[in-house]
NUVEX-820369 format. One record per atom (N, C-alpha, C, O): residue number from 1; residue in three letters; atom name; x, y, z. Coordinates in steps of 0.1 Angstrom, whole numbers, plus 2048, in hexadecimal, padded with zeros to 3 digits. Example, Ala and Ser with C-alpha at 12.3 -4.5 7.8 and 13.67 -1.06 7.14 Angstrom:
<pts>
nr,rest,atom,X,Y,Z
1,ALA,N,884,7C7,84E
1,ALA,CA,87B,7D3,84E
1,ALA,C,884,7DF,84E
1,ALA,O,88E,7DF,855
2,SER,N,880,7EA,847
2,SER,CA,889,7F5,847
2,SER,C,881,800,84F
2,SER,O,886,80B,850
</pts>
This chain:
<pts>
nr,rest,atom,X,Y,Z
1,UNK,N,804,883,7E5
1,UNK,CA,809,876,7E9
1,UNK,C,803,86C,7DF
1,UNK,O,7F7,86D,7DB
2,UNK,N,80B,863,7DB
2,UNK,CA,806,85A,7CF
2,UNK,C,808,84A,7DB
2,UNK,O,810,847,7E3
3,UNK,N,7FA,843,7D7
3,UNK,CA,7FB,83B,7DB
3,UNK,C,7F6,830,7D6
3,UNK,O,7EB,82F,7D0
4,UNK,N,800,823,7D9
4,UNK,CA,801,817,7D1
4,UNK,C,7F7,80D,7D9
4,UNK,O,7F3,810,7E5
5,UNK,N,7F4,802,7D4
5,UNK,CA,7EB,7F4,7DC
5,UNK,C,7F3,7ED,7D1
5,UNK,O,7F3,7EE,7C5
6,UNK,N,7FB,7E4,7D9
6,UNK,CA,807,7D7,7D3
6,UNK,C,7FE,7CA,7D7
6,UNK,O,800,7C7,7E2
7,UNK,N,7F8,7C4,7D3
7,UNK,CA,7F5,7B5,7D0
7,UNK,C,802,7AC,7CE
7,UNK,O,808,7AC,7C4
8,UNK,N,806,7A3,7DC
8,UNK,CA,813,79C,7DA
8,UNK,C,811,791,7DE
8,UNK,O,80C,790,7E9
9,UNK,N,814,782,7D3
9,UNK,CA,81A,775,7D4
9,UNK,C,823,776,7DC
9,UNK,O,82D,77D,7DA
10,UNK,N,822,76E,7E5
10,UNK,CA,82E,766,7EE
10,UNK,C,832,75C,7EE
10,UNK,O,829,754,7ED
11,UNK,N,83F,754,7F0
11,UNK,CA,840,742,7F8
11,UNK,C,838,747,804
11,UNK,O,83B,74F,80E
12,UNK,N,830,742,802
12,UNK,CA,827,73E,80C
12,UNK,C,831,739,81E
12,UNK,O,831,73D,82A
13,UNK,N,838,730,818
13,UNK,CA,83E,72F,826
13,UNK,C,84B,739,82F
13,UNK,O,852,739,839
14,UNK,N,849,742,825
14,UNK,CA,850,750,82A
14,UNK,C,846,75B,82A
14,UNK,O,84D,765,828
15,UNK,N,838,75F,82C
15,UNK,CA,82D,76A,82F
15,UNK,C,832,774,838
15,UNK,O,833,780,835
16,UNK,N,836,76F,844
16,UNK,CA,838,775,84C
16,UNK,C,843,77F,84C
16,UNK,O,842,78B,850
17,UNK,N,84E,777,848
17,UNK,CA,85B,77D,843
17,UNK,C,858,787,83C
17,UNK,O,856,792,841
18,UNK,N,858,786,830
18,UNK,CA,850,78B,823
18,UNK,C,84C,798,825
18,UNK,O,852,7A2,821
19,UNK,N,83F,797,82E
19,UNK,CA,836,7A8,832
19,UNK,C,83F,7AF,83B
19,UNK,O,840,7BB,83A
20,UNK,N,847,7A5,846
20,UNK,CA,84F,7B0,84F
20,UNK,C,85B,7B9,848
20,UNK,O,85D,7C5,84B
21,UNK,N,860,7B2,83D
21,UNK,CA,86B,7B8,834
21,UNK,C,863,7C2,830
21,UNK,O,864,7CD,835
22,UNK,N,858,7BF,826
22,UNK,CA,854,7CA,81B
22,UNK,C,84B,7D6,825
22,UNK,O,846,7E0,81F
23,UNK,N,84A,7D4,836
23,UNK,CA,848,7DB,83B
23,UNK,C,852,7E6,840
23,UNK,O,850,7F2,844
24,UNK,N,85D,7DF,840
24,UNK,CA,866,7E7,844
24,UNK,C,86C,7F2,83C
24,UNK,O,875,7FB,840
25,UNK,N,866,7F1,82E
25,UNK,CA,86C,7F9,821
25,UNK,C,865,806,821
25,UNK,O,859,806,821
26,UNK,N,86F,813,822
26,UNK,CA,86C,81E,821
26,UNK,C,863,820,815
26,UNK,O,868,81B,80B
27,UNK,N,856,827,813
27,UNK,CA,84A,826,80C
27,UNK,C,840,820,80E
27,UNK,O,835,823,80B
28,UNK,N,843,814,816
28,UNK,CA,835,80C,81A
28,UNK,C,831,80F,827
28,UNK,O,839,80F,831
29,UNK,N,81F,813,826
29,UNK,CA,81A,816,831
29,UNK,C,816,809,837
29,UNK,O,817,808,843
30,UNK,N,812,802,832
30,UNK,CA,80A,7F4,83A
30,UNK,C,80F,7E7,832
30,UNK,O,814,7E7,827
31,UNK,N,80D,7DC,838
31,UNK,CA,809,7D1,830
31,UNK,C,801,7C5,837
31,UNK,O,803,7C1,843
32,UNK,N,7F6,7C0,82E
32,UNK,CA,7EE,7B6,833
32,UNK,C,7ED,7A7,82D
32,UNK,O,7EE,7A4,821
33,UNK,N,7EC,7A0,834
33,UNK,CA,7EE,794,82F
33,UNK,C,7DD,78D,82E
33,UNK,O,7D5,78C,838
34,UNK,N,7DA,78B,822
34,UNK,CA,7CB,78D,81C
34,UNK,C,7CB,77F,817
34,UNK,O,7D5,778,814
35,UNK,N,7C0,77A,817
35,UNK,CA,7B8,770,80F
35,UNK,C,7B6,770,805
35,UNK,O,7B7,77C,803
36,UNK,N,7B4,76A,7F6
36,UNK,CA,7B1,76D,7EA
36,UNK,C,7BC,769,7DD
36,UNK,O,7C0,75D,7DC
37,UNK,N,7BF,773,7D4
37,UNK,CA,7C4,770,7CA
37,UNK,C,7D8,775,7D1
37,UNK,O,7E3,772,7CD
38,UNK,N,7D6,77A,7D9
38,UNK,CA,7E3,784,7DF
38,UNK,C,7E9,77D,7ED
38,UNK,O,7E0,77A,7F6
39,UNK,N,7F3,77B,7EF
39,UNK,CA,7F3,777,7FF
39,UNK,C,7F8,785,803
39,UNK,O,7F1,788,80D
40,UNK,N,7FE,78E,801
40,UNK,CA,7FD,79B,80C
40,UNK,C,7FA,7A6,800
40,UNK,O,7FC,7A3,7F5
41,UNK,N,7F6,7B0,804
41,UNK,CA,7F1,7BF,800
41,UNK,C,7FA,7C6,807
41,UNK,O,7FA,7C4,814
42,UNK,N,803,7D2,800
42,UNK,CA,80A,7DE,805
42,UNK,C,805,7E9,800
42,UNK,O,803,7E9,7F3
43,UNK,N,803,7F3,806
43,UNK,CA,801,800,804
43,UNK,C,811,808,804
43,UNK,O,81A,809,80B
44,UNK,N,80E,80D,7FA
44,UNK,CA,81A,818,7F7
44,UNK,C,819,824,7F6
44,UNK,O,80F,827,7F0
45,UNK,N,81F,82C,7F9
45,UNK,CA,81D,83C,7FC
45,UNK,C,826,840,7FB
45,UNK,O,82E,83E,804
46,UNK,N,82A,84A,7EE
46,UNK,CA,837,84F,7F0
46,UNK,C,832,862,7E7
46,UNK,O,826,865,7E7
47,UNK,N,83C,869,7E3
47,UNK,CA,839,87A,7E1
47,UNK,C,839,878,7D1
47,UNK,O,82F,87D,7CC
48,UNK,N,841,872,7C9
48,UNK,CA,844,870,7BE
48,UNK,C,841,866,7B7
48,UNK,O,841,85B,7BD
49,UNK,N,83E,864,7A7
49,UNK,CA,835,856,7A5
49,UNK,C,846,850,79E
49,UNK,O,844,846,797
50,UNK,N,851,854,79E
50,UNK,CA,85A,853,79E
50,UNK,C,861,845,7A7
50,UNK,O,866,83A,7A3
51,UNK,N,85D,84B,7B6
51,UNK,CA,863,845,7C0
51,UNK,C,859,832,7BE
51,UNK,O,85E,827,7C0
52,UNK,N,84E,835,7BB
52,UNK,CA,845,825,7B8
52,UNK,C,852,819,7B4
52,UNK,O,855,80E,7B9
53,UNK,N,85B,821,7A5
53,UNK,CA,862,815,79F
53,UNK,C,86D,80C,7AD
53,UNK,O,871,801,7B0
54,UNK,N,86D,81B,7B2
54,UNK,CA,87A,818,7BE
54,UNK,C,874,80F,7C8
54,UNK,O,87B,806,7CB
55,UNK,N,86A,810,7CC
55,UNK,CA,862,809,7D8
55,UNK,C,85D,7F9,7D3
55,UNK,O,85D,7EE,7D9
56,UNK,N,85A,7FD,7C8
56,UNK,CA,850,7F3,7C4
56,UNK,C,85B,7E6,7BB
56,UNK,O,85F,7DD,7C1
57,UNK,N,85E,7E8,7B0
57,UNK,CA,86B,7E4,7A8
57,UNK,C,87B,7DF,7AB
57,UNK,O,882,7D6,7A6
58,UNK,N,87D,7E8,7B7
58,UNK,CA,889,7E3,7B4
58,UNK,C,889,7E2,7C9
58,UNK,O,892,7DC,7CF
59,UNK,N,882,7E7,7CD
59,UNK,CA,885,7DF,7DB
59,UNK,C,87A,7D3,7E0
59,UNK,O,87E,7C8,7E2
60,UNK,N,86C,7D7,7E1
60,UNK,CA,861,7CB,7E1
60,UNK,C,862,7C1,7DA
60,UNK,O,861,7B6,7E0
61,UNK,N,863,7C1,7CC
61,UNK,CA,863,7B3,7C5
61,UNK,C,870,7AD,7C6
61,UNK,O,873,7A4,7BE
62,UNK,N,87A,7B1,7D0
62,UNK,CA,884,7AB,7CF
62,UNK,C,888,7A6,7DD
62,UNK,O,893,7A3,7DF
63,UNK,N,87D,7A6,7E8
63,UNK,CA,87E,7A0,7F2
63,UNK,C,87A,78F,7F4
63,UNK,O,870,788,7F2
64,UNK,N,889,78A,7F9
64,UNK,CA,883,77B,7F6
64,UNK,C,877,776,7FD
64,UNK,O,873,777,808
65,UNK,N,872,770,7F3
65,UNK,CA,867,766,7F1
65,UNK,C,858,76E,7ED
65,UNK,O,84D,76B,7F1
66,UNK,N,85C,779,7E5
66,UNK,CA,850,782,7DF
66,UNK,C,850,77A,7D0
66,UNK,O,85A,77C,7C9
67,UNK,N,846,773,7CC
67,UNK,CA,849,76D,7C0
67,UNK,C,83E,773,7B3
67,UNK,O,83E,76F,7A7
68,UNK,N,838,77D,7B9
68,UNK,CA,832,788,7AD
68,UNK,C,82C,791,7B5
68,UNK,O,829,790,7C0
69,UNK,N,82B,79C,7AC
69,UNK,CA,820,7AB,7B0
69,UNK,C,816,7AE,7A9
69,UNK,O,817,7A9,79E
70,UNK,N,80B,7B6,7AA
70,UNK,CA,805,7C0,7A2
70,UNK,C,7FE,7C8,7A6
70,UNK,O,7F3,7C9,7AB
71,UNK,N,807,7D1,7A2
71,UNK,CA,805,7E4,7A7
71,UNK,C,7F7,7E8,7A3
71,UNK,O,7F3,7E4,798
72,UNK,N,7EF,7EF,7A9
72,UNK,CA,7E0,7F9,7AC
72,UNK,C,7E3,805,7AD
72,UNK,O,7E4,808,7B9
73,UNK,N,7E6,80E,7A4
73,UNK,CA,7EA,820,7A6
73,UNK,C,7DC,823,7AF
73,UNK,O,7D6,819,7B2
74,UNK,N,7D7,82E,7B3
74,UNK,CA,7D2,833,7BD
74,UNK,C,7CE,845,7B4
74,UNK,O,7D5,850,7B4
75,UNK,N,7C2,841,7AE
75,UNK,CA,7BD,851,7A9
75,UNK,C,7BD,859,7B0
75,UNK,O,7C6,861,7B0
76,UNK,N,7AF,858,7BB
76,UNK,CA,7AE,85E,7C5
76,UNK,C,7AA,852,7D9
76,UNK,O,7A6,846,7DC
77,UNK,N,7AE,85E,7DE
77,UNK,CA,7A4,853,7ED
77,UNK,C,79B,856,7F1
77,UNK,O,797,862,7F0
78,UNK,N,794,84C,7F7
78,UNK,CA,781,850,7FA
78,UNK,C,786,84A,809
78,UNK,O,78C,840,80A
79,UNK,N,782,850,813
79,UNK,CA,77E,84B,820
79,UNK,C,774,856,826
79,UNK,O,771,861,823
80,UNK,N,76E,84D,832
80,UNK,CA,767,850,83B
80,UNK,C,76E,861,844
80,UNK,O,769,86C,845
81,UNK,N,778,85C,848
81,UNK,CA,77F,866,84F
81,UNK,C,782,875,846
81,UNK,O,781,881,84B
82,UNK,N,784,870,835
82,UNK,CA,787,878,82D
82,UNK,C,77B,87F,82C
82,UNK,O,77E,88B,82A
83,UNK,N,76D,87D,82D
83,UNK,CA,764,87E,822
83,UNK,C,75E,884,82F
83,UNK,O,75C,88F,82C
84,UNK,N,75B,882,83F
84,UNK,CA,759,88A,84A
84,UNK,C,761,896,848
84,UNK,O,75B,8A0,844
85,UNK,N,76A,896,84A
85,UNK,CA,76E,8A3,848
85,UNK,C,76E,8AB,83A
85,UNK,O,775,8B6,839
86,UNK,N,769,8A6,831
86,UNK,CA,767,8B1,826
86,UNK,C,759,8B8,82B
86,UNK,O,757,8C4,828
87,UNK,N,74F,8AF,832
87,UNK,CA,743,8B4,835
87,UNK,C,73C,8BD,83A
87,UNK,O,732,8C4,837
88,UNK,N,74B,8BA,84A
88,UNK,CA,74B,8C5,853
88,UNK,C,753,8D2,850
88,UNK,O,754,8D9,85A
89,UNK,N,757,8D5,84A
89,UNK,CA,75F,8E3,847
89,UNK,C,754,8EB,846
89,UNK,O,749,8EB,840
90,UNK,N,75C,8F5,852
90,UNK,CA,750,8FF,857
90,UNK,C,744,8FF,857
90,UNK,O,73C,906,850
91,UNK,N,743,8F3,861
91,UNK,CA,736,8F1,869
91,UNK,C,734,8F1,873
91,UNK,O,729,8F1,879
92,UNK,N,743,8F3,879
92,UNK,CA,74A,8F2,88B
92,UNK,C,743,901,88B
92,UNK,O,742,909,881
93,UNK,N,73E,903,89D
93,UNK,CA,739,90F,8A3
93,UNK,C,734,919,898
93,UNK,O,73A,924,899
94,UNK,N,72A,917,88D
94,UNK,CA,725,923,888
94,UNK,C,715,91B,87F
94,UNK,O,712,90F,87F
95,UNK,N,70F,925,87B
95,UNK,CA,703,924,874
95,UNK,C,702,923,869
95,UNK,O,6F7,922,864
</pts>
């Protein structure tokens, strides 16, 4: 699974619109509407680093009132949930 972090400008007076659209787009798992240099953050998830241009290119930046992007490729993931269960393998019921 290849996964993207989209940094996206919006008209501001469309946010809401904006994340519900690009939420609704097959490839995006989430979107947050953040503080900072970005008004929302999307995570993208798709099988092929192919499918990104499709998601990213030619349907997200083309939802009105997205007025820029900037894509974050994803080497690897670090989580908690991840990083517990690498720990516990085969440690359930044995010595």
């Amino acid at each position: 699974m290849i996964t993207a972090i989209v940094l996206i400008s919006c008209d501001v007076d469309r946010i809401p619109e904006v994340a519900q659209e690009i939420a609704d787009l097959e490839g995006v798992t989430e979107v947050y509407s953040v503080t900072g240099g970005a008004d929302l953050i999307a995570m993208i998830r798709v099988r092929q680093h192919e499918a990104l241009a499709d998601v990213i290119a030619d349907r997200l930046s083309k939802v009105e009132g997205v007025v820029g992007t900037e894509t974050h490729i994803a080497f690897r993931t670090y989580s908690r949930h991840d990083l517990e269960a690498a720990f516990s393998l085969g440690l359930e019921g044995g010595d």
